[in-house]
N, C-alpha and C positions, 0 to 999 in steps of 0.2 A: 754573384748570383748563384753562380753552380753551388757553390760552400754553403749559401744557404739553404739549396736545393737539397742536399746532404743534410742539411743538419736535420730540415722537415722531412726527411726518408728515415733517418736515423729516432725521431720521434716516433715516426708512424712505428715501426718495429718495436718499438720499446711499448707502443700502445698495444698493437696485436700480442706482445707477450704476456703483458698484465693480464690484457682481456682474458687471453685465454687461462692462463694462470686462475683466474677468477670462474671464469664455465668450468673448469676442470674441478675446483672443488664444490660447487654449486651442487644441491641435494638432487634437486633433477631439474635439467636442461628443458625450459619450453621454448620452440619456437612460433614466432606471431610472424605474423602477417609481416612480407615488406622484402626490400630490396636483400635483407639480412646481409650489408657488408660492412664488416667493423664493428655487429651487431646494434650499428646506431642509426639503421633509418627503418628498423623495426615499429612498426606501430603496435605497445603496448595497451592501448583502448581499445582495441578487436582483441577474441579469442584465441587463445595460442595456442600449440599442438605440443604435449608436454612427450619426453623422449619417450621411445620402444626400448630402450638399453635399460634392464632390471635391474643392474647394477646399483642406477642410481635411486633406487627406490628403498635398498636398506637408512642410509641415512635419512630421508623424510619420515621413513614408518617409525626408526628411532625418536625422532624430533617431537613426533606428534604422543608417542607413548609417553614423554618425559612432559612435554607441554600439559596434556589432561591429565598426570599422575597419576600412570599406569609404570612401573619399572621394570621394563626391560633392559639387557644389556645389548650393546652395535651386534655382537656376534650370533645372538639370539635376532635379531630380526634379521639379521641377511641372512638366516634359515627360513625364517616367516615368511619372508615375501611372495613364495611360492608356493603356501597353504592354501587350498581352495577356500574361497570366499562363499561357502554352500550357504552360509545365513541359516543354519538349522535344517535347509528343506533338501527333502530327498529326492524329489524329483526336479526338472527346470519347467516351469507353467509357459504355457502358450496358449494362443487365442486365434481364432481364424480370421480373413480379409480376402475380399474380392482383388483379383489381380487379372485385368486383362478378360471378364468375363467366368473367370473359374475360382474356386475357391481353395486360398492357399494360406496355411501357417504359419505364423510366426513365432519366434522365440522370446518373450518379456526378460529372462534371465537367466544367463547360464550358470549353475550349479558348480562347472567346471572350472572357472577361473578362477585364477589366483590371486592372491592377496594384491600384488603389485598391479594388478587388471583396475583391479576396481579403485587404487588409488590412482590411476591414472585417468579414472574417469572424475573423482571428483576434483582435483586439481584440473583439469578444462574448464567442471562446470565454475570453478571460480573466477577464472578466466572471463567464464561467457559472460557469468553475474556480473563483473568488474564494466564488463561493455556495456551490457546492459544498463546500469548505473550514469555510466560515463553519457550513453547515448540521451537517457531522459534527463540529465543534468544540462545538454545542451536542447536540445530540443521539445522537451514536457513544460519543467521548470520555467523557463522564462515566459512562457506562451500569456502569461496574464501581465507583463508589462512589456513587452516587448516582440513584435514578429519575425518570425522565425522561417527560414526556406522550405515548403514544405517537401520542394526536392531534393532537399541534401539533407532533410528528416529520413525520406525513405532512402535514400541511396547509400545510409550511415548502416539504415537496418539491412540494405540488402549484402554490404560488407561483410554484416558481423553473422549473416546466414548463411556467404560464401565461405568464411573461416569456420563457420560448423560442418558447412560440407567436405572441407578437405579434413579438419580433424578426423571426418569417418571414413574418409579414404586413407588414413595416415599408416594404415599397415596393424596389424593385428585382427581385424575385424572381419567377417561376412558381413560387407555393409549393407545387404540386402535385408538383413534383421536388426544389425545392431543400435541401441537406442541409451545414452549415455543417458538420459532419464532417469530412466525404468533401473538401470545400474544401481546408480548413486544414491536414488532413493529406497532402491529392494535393499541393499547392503549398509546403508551407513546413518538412513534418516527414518527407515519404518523400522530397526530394528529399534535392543533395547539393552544394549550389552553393556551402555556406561551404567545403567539400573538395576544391573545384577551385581554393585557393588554398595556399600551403604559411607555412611560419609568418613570413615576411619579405613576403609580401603579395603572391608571385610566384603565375604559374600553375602549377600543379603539368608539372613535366617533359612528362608523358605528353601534354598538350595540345598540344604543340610549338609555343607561344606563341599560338594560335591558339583566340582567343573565343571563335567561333562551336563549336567544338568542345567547349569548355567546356561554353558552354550546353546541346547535344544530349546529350552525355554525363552531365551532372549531375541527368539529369529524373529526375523517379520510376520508381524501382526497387523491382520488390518480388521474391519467390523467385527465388535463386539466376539472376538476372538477367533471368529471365519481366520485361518491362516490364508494365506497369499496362494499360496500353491491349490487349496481348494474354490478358492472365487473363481480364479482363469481356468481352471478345468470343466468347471462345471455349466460358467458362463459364458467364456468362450468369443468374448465381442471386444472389438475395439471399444466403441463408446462406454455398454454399460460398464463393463468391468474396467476398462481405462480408467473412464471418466471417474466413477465411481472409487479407485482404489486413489485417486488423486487429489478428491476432494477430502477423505479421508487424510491423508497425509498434510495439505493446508491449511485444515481446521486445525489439525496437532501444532501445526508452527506460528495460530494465531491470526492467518495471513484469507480472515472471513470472508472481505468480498472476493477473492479472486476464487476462493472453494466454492463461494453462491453463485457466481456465472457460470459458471463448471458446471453444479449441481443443475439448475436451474437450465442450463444448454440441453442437458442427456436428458430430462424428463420430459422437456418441450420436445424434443426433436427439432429443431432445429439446424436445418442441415448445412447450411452453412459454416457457422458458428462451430459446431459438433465436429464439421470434419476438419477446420483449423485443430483442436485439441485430441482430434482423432491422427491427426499428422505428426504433431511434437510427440504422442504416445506411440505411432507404430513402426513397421520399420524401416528404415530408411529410407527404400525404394518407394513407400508409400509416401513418404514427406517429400521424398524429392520428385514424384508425379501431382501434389498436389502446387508446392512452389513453380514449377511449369507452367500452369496456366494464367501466372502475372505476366505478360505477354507485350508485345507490340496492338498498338493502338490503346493502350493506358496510357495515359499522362502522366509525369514522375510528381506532377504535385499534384491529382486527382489521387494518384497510388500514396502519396504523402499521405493526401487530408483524410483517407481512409482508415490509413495504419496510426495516426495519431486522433482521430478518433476514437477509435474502438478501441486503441489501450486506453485511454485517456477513463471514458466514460465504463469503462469493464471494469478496468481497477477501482474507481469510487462510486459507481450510480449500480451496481451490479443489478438490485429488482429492479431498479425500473428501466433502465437499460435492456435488457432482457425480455421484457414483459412483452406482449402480444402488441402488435401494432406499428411495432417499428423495424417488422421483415415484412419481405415481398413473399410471396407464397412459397417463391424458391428454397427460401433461407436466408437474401441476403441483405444488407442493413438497406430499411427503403430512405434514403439521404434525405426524401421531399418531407416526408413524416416527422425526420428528425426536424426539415425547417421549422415547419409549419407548427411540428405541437412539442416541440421538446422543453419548452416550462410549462406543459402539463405532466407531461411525461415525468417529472420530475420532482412532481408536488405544488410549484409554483415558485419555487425559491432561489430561481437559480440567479436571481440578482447579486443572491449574496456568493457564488461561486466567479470569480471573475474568470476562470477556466473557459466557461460554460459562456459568460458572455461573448468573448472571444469567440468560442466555436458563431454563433447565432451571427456575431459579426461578418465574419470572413466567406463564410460557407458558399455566400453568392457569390463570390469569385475565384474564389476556391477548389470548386469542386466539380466535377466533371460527370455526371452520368452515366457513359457511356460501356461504363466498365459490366462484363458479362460476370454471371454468378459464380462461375469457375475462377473469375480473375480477381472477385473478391476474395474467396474462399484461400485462395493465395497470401491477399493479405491479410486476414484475416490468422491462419495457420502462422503468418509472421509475427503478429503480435499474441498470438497465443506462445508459442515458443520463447518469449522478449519476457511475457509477464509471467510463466512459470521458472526460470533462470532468473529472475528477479525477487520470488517468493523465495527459493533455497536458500534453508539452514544449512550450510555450508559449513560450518564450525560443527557444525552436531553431529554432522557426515565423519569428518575427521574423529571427533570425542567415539563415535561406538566403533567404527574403524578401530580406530588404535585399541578399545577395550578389547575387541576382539582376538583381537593379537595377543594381548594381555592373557586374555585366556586362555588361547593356545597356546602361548607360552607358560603356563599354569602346566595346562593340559601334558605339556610332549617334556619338559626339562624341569618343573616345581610342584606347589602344590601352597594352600593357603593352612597355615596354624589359628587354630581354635584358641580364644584366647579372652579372658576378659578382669576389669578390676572385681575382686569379692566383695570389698563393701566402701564407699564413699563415708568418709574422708582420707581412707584409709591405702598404704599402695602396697595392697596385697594380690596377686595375679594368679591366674589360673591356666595353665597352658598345656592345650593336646594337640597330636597327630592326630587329624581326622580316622575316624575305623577304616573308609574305606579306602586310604594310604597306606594300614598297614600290610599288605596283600597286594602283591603286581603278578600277576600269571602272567603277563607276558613278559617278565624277568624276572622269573625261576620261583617265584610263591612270595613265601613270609620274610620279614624285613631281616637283613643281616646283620644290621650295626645300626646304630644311631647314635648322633653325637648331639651335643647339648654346647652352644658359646655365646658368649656376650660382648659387647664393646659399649663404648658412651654413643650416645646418637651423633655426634658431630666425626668420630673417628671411623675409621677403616680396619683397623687394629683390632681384633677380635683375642679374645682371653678364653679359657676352657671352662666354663660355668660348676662342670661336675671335679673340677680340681681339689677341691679339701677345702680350698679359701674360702668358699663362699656355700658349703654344710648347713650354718646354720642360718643363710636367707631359704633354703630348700625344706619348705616346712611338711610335706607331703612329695609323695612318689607314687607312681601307679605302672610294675609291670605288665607287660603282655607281650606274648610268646618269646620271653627271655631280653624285651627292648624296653627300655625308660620310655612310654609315651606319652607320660604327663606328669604335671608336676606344679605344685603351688610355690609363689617364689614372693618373698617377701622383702621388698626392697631396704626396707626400716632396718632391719636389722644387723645389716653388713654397713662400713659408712663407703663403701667405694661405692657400691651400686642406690646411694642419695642422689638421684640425679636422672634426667632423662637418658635412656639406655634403649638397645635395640637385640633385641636374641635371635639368634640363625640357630636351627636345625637342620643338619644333613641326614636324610635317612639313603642307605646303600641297600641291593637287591642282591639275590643269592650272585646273577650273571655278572653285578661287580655296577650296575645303574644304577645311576646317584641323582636325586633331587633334592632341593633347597628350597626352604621357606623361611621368611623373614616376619618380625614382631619390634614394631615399634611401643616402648611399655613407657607411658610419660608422670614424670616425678610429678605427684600435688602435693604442693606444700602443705607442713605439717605447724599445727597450732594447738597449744593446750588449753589454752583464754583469749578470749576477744571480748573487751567489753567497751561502752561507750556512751555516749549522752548526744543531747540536742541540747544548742544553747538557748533555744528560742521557746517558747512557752506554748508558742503553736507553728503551723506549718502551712504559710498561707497559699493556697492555688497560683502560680505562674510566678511565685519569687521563690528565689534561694534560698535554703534552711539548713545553716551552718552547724556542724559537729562533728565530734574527737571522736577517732578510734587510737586504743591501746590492745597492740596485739601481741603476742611471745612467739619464741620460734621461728620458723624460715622468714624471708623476706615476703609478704604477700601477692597472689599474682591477681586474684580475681575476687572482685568485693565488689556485693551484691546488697544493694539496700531494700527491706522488703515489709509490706505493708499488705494488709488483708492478703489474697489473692496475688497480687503484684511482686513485681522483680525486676528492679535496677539497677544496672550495672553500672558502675562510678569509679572519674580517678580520684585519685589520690596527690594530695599534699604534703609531704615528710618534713616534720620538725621534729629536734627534739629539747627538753625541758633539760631545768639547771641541775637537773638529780640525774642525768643519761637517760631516762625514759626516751623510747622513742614516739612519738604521737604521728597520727595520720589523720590531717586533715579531710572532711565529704562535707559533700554538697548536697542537700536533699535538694528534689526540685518535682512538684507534682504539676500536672500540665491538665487537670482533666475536674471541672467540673463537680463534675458527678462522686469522686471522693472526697467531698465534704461529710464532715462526720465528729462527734466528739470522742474522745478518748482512742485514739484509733492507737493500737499497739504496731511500734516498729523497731526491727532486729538488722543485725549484720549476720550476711552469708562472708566467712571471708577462706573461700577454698575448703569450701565443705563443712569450716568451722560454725557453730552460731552461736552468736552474741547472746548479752542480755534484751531484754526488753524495752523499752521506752515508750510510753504513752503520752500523745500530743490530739490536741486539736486540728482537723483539718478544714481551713477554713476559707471563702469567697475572699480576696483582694479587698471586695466591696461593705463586705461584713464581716469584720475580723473579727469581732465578737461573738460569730455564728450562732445571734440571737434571733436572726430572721428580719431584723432591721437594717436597714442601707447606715451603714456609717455618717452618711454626709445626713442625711436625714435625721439619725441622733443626734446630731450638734447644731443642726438648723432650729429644733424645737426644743432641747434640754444641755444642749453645752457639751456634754459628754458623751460617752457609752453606755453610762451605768442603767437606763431604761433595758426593760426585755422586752417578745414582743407578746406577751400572755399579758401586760398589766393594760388596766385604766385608769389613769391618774385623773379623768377630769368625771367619772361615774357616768359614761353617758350610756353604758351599755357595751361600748364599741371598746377593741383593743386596741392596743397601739400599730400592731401588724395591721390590721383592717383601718383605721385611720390614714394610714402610710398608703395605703391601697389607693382608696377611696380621695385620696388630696385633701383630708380636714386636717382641722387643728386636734391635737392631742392631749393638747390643755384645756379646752374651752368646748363648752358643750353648746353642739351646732357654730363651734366656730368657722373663720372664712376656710376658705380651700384655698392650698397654700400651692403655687407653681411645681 
């Protein structure tokens, strides 16, 4: 037994090494909630406190630049991480609150933090969102076929409020103001820094290549271009400006009823309600005076059936929920109202919600009265904090986070090349140094060198563009102040650079400062003739319509079938014929009705090239003829198709279209009416 006792000692050590082995290279360390020994009785379903050591925050801010295709290098963010996260604004906005009878300030966002500040804010809020998720997975979810404790509904929620409260004690913070909120969403979800790029990874036009404008321009915006910084100054209030800059932020993420409770709280006044969402928005000392008055002499499944109401009916019922009638003068939800009239409340429908029946069901034994306006407002603030941590766009926090970095690293080490193709089909390129890169005053004025090199996109391997080799892809040159800053380059023409390729500029400054900018220039392939046919005579709505392309030149990569207005993109078949022709098989296929039509003329796009012409019928499944006659109906009265629908073969006055209508015979004047 000792031997074995040894061996599982021996294990356990070999477990503690890995472990650690594993945190040790881990991008940043959170810790959750729990015994944390062996870090396996951790409970991962409550919110975790991610490290204070900034160390480990270059690795994630790397991760996340590479993740949204922003390129940065490791060495370049473990300089970032300690760039102030200013979001454009020059000032840090605040808003006043009653504390203890007097009136006292708080801070919405400090201007001052750093980059690693505010990813450690949204990395919690992920955390919290993951609880939150996990919490209404066990508790929300099943409530319409199954009952559920409504004391260990609340006591999951009072957990994951105690894991918020120690994250804001967790060091860093004036937890008296600080609101992990207000952070994540002033830095990472009302900005717009992934949007100051366009979908080739340029800056969008309207910057006129110019970073810094980027940056000021992309900061948090909330109504109708009111910046953030001017709403809290001017307004000044938890609720309106709170409430208000959050419902804003909700409606951007889609997330409409939880922005119309919101909305709809601050214009009622509503004080109950109000000061739940006045709690999750202020600062901490405020949230944690308002969670205090959930109290002794609540019941934990009274406290339950409260907190799973009101998120319940918040999140999906938000007008009518909200609407006049179902608070007590107080502010706070009147429960008897909800008995008595909540399928009026509701339009009448709430049969068809089994949520809702459930509630109607239970309620009378459920539910407890006794609870003071302060102890709702308790829970209330719970499940207001539950469903806002449940609406973040957490991924979008990350996306302009990392862009931001992106452009401080633009900003302090690179710079973005001007750059585009001159004419389609063609891979002729045009590429400058922005004007206002040629010129750095703060390292010593006008440019001192610049270099010019290429590689293939897949290599690292970089070649000297302006070598001799490649003279005559350099069809155009444009000095200034003694430096190459641009230059038209013409891929065609050299055969090394046939191919996807990618050019780095280095421009150097008198004091010997160097920045880099990169250009991805992608080969389209090149075609002399594309020509081709339809085998079929016509092209009927919702079937296949087979036909040969013959093309010369590169391999093709993108072949576009096109018709009026319209453009399809299609694969390809490769055969070739007993002469070496190569042929490419397509598939027309029209899905739509309404492009019925004769003679409809259709071409190949294939990489910019265009085909000949082909003119086809486009025609109903049902009248392939597209003489306005049902097919089956032609063969029921005449055998054939060969009738149109302008004739009348039997003189009666009537056409065959209007006979067809009308259910007569086509033949026979005033004949029967035919099924």
């Amino acid at each position: 037994m000792k031997r074995q006792g040894s061996i599982i000692c021996i294990f356990h050590i070999i477990v503690i090494f890995l472990l650690s082995m594993d945190i040790a290279s881990a991008e940043v360390h959170i810790d959750y909630p729990g015994l944390n020994l062996l870090w396996m009785d951790e409970d991962y379903n409550l919110p975790g406190t991610p490290s204070t050591d900034k160390n480990q925050y270059a690795d994630t801010l790397h991760s996340w630049c590479r993740l949204y295709g922003y390129p940065i290098s490791r060495e370049a963010a473990q300089a970032l991480v300690d760039k102030k996260m200013d979001a454009g604004l020059s000032q840090s906005p605040t808003f006043s609150y009653m504390d203890g009878g007097s009136t006292k300030t708080g801070q919405y966002y400090d201007t001052a933090q750093p980059i690693w500040h505010v990813m450690r804010e949204i990395i919690f809020l992920r955390t919290l969102q993951n609880s939150v998720r996990h919490w209404e997975k066990n508790y929300i979810d099943p409530l319409s076929i199954e009952a559920v404790s409504k004391r260990d509904a609340y006591n999951r929620a009072e957990d994951i409020r105690e894991a918020f409260e120690d994250y804001l004690n967790g060091g860093l913070f004036n937890n008296d103001e600080h609101n992990p909120f207000v952070t994540g969403i002033v830095a990472g979800a009302m900005t717009d820094y992934a949007g100051a790029f366009d979908g080739n990874g340029q800056l969008q036009s309207r910057f006129n290549s110019s970073v810094k404008l980027a940056i000021e321009n992309s900061a948090a915006k909330v109504w109708n271009g009111t910046s953030f910084v001017e709403e809290f100054t001017t307004t000044g209030t938890v609720v309106g400006a709170g409430a208000g800059f959050i419902v804003d932020y909700l409606h951007n993420q889609g997330e409409h009823e939880t922005a119309t409770m919101v909305d709809l709280v601050t214009t009622e006044g509503l004080a109950a309600v109000s000061g739940g969402f006045s709690a999750v928005l202020a600062p901490a000392k405020m949230f944690y005076s308002v969670m205090s008055e959930i109290g002794i002499g609540f019941l934990d499944s009274s406290r339950g059936t409260h907190l799973i109401l009101h998120y319940y009916l918040a999140n999906n019922y938000a007008d009518s929920f909200l609407s006049s009638g179902l608070f007590t003068p107080s502010g706070a939800i009147d429960f008897t109202e909800v008995q008595a009239d909540l399928s009026r409340k509701l339009g009448g429908n709430t049969l068809n919600d089994p949520m809702i029946n459930y509630f109607q069901n239970t309620l009378n034994y459920s539910f407890s009265d006794t609870a003071t306006t302060e102890q709702a407002k308790g829970v209330y603030a719970m499940s207001s904090m539950m469903m806002l941590a449940g609406s973040l766009n957490i991924a979008n926090m990350e996306k302009n986070l990392a862009a931001f970095a992106y452009l401080q690293s633009l900003k302090d080490y690179g710079f973005i090349l001007n750059f585009f193709r001159i004419q389609n089909p063609h891979n002729k390129f045009t590429i400058s140094i922005p004007d206002e890169m040629r010129s750095d005053s703060e390292h010593g004025g006008n440019l001192a060198s610049v270099t010019w090199h290429w590689a293939e996109k897949s290599s690292s391997s970089y070649s000297n563009l302006m070598g001799g080799a490649y003279d005559a892809a350099i069809t155009r040159q444009v000095q200034d102040l003694g430096q190459l800053v641009e230059l038209d380059l013409n891929l065609e023409v050299v055969s090394a650079l046939d191919k996807d390729i990618k050019i780095k500029v280095s421009i150097t400054y008198p004091d010997g400062f160097t920045r880099l900018a990169y250009a991805d220039l992608d080969w389209l392939p090149q075609h002399n003739n594309a020509s081709w046919l339809l085998n079929d005579t016509k092209v009927i709505v919702g079937n296949y319509a087979p036909g040969d392309l013959i093309v010369d030149g590169d391999l093709p990569e993108n072949i576009w079938v096109c018709w009026r207005n319209n453009k399809k993109k299609v694969n390809l078949d490769k055969w070739e014929d007993s002469e070496g022709v190569i042929h490419y098989g397509i598939k027309v296929f029209i899905d739509q009705d309404e492009a019925v039509g004769p003679d409809v003329p259709f071409w190949i796009d294939v990489d910019g090239a265009i085909s000949n012409i082909v003119q086809r019928d486009i025609v109903n499944e049902d009248d392939t003829d597209a003489d306005s006659l049902l097919d089956a109906w032609e063969r029921e009265f005449f055998g054939d198709l060969s009738p149109e629908g302008n004739q009348d073969p039997d003189g009666d006055g009537k056409s065959n279209f209007v006979e067809m209508n009308k259910g007569t015979d086509p033949a026979k004047t005033g004949g029967r009416r035919n099924s």
